[in-house]
Backbone as JSON Lines, residues from 0, in Angstrom:
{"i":0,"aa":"X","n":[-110.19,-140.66,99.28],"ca":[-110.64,-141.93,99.81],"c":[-109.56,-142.97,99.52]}
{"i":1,"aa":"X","n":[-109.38,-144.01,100.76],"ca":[-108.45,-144.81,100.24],"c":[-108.99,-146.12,98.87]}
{"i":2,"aa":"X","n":[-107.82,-146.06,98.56],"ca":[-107.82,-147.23,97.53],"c":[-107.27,-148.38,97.92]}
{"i":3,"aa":"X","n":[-108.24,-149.54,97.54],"ca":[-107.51,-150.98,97.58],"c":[-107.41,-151.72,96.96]}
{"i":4,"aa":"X","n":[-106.02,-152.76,96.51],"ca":[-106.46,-153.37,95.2],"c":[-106.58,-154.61,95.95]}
{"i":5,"aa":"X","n":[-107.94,-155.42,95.21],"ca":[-108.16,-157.05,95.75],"c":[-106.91,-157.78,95.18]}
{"i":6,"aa":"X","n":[-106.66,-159.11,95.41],"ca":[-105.52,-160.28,95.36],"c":[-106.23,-160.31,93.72]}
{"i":7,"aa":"X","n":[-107.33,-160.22,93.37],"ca":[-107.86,-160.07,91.76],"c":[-107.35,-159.42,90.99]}
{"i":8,"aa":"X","n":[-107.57,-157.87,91.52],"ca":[-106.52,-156.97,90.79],"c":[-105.46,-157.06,90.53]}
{"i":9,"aa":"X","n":[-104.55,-157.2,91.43],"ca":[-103.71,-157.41,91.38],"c":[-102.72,-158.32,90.51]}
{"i":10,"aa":"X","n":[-103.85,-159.4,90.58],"ca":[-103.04,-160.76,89.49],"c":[-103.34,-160.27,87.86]}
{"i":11,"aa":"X","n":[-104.49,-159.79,88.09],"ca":[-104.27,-158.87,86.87],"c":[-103.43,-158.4,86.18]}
{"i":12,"aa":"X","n":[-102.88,-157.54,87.61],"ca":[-102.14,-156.63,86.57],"c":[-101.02,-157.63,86.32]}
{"i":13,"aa":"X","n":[-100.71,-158.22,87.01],"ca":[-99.54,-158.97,87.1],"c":[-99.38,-160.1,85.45]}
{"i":14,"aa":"X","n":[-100.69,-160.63,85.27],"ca":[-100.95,-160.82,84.07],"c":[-100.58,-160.48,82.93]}
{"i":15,"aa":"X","n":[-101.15,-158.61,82.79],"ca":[-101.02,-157.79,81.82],"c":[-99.28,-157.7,81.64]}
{"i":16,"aa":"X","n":[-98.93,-157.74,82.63],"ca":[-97.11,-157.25,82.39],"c":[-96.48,-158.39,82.07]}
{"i":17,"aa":"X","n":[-97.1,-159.14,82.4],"ca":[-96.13,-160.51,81.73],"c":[-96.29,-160.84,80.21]}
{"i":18,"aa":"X","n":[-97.47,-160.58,79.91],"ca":[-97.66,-160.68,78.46],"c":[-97.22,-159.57,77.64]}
{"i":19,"aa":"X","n":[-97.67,-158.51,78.49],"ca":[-97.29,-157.15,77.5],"c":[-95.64,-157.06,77.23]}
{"i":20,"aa":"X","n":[-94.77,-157.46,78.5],"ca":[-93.37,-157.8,78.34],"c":[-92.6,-158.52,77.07]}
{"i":21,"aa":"X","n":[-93.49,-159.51,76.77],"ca":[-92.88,-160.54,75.78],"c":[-92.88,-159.77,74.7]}
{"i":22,"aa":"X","n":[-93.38,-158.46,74.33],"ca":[-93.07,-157.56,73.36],"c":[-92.39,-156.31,73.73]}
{"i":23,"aa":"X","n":[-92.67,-155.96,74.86],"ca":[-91.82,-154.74,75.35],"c":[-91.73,-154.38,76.59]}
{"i":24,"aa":"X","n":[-90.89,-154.49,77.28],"ca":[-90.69,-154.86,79.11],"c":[-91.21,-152.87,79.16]}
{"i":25,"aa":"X","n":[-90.36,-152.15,78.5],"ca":[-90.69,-150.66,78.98],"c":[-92.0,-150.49,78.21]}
{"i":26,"aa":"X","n":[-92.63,-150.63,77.59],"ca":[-94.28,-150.46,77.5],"c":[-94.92,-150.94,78.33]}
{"i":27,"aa":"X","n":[-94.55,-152.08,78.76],"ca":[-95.3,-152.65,79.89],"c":[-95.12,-152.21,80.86]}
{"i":28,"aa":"X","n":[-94.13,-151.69,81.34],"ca":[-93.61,-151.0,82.61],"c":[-94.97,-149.76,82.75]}
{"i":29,"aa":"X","n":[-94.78,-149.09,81.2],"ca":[-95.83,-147.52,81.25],"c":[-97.42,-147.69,81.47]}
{"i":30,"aa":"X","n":[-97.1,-148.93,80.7],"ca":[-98.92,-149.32,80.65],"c":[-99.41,-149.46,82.19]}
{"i":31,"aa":"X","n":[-98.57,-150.55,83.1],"ca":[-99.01,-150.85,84.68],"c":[-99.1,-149.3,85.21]}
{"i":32,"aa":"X","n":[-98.15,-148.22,84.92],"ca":[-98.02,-147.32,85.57],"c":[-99.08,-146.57,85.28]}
{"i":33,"aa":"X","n":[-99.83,-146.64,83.92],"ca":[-101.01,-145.75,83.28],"c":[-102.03,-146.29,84.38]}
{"i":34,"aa":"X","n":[-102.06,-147.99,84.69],"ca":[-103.54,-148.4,85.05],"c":[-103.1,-148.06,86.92]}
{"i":35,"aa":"X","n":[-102.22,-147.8,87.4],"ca":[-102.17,-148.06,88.77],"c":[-102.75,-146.06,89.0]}
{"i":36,"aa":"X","n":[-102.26,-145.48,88.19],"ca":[-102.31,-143.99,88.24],"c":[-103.76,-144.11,88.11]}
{"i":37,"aa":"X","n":[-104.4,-144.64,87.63],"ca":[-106.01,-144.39,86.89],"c":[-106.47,-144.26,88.4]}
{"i":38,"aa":"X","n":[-106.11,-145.23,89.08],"ca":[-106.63,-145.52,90.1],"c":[-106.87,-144.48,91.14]}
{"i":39,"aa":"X","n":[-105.86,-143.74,91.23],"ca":[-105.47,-142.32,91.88],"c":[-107.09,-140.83,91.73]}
{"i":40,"aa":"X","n":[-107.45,-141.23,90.37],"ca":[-108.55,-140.57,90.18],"c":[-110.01,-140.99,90.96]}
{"i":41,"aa":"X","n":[-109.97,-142.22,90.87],"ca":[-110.99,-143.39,91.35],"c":[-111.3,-142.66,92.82]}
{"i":42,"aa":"X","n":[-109.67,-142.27,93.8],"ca":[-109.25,-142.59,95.13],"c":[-110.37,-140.86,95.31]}
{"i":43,"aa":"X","n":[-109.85,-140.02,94.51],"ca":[-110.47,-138.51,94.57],"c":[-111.5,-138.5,94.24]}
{"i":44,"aa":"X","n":[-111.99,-139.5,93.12],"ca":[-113.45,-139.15,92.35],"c":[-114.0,-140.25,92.71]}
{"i":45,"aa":"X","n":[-114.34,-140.87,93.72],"ca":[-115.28,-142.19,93.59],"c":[-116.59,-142.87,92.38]}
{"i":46,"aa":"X","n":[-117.06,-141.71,92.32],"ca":[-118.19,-141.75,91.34],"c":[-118.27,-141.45,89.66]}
{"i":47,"aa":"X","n":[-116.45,-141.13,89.65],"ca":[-116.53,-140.69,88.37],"c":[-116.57,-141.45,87.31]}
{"i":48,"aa":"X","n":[-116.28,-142.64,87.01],"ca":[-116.77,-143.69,86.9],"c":[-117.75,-144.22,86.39]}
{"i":49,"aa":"X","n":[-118.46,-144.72,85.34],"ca":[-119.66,-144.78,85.2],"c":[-120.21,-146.56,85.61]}
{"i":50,"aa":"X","n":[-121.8,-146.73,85.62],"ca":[-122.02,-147.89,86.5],"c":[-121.73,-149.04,85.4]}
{"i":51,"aa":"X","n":[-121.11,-150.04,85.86],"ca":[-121.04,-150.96,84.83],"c":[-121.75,-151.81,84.32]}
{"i":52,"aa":"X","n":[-122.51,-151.89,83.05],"ca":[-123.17,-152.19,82.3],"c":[-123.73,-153.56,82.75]}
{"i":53,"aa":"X","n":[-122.74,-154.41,82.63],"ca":[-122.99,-155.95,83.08],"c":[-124.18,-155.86,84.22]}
{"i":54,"aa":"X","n":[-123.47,-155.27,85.5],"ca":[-124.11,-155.49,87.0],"c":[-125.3,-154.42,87.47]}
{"i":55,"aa":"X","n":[-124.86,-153.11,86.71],"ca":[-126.29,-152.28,86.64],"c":[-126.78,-152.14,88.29]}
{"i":56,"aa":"X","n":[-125.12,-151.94,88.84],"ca":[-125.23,-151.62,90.48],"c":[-124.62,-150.12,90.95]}
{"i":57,"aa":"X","n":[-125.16,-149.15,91.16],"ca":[-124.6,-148.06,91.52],"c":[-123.63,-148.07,92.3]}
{"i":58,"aa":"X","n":[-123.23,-149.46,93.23],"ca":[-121.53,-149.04,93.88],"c":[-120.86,-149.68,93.02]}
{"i":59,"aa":"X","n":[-120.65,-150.48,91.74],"ca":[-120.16,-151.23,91.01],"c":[-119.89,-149.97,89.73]}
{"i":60,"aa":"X","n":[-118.71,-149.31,89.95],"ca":[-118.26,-148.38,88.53],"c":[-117.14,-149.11,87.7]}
{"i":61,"aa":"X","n":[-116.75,-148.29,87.12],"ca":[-115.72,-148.87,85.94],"c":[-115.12,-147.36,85.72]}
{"i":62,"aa":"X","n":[-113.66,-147.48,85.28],"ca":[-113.11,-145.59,84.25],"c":[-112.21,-147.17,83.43]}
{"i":63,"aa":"X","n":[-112.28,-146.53,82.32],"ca":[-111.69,-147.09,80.91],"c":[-109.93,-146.44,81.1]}
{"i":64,"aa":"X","n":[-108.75,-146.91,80.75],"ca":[-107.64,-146.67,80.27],"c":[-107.59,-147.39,78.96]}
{"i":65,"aa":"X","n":[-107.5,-147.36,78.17],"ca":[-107.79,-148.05,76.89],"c":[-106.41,-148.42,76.95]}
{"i":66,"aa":"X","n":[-106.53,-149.86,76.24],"ca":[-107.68,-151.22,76.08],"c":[-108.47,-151.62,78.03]}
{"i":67,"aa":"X","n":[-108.41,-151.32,78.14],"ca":[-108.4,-151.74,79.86],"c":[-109.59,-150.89,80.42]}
{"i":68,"aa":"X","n":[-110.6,-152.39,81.19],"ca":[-111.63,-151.47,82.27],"c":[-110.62,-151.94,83.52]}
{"i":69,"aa":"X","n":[-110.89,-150.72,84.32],"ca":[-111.03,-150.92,85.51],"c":[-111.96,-151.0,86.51]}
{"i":70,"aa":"X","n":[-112.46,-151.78,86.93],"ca":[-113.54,-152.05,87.46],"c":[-113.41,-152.13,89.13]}
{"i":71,"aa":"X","n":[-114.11,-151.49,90.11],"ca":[-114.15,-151.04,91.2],"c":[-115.69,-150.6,91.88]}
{"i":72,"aa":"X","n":[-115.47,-151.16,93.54],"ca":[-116.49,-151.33,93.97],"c":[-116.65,-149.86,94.96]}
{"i":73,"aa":"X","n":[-117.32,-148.97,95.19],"ca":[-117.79,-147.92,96.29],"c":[-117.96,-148.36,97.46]}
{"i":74,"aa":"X","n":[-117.33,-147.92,98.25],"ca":[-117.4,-148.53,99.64],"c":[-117.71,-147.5,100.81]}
{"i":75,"aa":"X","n":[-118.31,-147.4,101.71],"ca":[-118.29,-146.03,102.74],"c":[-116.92,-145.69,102.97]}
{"i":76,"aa":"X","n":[-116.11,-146.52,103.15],"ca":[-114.5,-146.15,103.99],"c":[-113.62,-146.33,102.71]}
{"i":77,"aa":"X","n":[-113.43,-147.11,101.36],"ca":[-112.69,-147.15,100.67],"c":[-113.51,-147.48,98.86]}
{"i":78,"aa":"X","n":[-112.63,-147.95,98.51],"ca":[-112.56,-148.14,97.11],"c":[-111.97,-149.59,96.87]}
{"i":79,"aa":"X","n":[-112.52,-150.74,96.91],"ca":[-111.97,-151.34,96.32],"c":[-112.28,-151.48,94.72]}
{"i":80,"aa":"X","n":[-110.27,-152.01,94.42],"ca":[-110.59,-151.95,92.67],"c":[-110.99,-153.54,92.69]}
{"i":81,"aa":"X","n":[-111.21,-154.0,91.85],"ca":[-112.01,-155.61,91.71],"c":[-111.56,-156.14,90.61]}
{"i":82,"aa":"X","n":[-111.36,-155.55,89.49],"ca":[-110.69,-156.32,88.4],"c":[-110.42,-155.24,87.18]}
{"i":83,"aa":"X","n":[-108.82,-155.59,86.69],"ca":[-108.07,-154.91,85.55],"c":[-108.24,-155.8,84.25]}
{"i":84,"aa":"X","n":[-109.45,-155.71,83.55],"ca":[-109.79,-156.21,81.95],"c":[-109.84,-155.6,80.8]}
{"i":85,"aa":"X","n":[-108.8,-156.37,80.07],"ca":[-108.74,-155.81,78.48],"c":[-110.75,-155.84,78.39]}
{"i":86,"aa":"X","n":[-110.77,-155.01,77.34],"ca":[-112.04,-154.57,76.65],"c":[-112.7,-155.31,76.18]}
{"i":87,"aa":"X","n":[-112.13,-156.49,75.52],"ca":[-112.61,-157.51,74.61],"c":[-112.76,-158.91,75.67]}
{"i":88,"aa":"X","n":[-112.11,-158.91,76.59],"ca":[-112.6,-159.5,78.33],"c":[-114.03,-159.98,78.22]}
{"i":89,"aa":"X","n":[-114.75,-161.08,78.57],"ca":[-116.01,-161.41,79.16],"c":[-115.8,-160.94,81.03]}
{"i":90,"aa":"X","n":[-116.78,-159.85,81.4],"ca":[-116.85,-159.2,82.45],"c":[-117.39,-160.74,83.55]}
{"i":91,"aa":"X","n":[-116.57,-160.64,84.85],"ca":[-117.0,-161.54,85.7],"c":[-118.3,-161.78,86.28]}
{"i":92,"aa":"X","n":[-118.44,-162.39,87.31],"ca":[-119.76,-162.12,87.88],"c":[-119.54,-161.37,88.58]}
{"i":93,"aa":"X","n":[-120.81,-161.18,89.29],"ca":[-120.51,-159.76,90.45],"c":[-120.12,-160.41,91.76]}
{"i":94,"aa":"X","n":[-119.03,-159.64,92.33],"ca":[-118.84,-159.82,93.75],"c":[-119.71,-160.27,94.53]}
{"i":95,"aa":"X","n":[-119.18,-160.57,95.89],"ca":[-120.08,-160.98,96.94],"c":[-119.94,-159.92,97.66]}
{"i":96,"aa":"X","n":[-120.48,-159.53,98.84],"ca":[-120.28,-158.54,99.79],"c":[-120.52,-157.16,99.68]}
């Protein structure tokens, strides 16, 4: 199934590498590459994922890369991912749509 990352995700990650950089540009490099790969499983396993606690919505999953949820919505035609949060993160509200 395809994968999509929202303009959310994305700034995310974009986030994570800028900070994670200021201590180590090549950890940060591995870490984006750990969370973009996670995603790859998401694309094969839609459901593998478990439902996320907060929203308690069966198309609303999450898979953990530690420290990091990834959080992603089930879609008939795709996957969007929705947001890349450290663990210790206050989880957003839920999407619209």
């Amino acid at each position: 199934m395809r994968v999509h990352w929202t303009d959310t995700a994305i700034n995310h990650l974009h986030s994570i590498h800028e900070y994670v950089t200021q201590n180590s540009k090549p950890y940060a490099d591995r870490l984006i590459h750990r969370l973009t790969h996670r995603s790859e499983q998401v694309g094969l396993f839609p459901r593998s994922g478990r439902v996320v606690p907060e929203y308690r919505r069966d198309d609303i999953r999450e898979v953990i890369e530690p420290p990091y949820r990834i959080i992603y919505r089930v879609k008939d035609e795709q996957i969007d991912i929705l947001a890349v949060l450290h663990g210790a993160q206050q989880t957003p509200s839920v999407p619209q749509t």
